[in-house]
C-alpha positions in Angstrom: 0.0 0.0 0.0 3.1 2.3 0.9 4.4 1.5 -2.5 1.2 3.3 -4.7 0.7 5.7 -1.9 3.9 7.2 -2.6 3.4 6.6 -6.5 0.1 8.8 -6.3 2.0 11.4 -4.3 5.1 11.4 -7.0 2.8 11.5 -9.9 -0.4 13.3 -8.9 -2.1 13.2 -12.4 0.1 10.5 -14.1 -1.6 8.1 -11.6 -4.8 8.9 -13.8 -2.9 7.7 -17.0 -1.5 4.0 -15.4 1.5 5.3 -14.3 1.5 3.4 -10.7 -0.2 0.1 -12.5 3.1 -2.1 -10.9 2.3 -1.4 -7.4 -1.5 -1.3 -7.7 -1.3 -4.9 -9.3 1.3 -5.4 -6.6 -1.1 -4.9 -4.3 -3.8 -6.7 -5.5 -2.0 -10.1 -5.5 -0.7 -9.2 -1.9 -4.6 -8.5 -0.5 -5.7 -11.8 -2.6 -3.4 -13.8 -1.1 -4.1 -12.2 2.7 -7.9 -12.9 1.7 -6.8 -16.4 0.8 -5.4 -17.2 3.8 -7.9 -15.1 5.7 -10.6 -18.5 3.9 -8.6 -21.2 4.2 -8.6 -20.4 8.3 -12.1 -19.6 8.4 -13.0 -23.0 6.9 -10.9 -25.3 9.0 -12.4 -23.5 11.7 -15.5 -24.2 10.6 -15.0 -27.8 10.0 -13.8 -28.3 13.5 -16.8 -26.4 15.0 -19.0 -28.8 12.9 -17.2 -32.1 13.9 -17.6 -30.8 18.0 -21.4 -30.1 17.2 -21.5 -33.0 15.3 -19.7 -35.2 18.4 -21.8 -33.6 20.8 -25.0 -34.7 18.8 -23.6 -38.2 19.3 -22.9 -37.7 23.1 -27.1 -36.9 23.1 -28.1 -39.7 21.2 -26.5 -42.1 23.3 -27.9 -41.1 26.6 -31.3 -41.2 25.2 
């Protein structure tokens, strides 16, 4: 983010005309990546949530 902040202060109106396109797609790959790994957590959290609830659930139906 530093990088095309300080690309957009260099070249105010050059910015308009793809001068900073490097860091922007720079950028870009970095926050996919980030938002990536930001999924790949979320859904091995999730799994393990659903295999507690789903081993609780079991717990129940054996004392009934």
């Amino acid at each position: 983010m530093k990088a095309l902040q300080e690309c957009h202060a260099q070249y105010p109106y050059l910015k308009f005309v793809a001068a900073c396109n490097d860091q922007k797609h720079a950028l870009n790959l970095c926050l996919r990546e980030e938002r990536l790994q930001r999924t790949r957590k979320n859904q091995e959290a999730a799994k393990e949530k659903r295999r507690l609830v789903q081993e609780k659930w079991k717990e129940i139906d054996a004392d009934s």
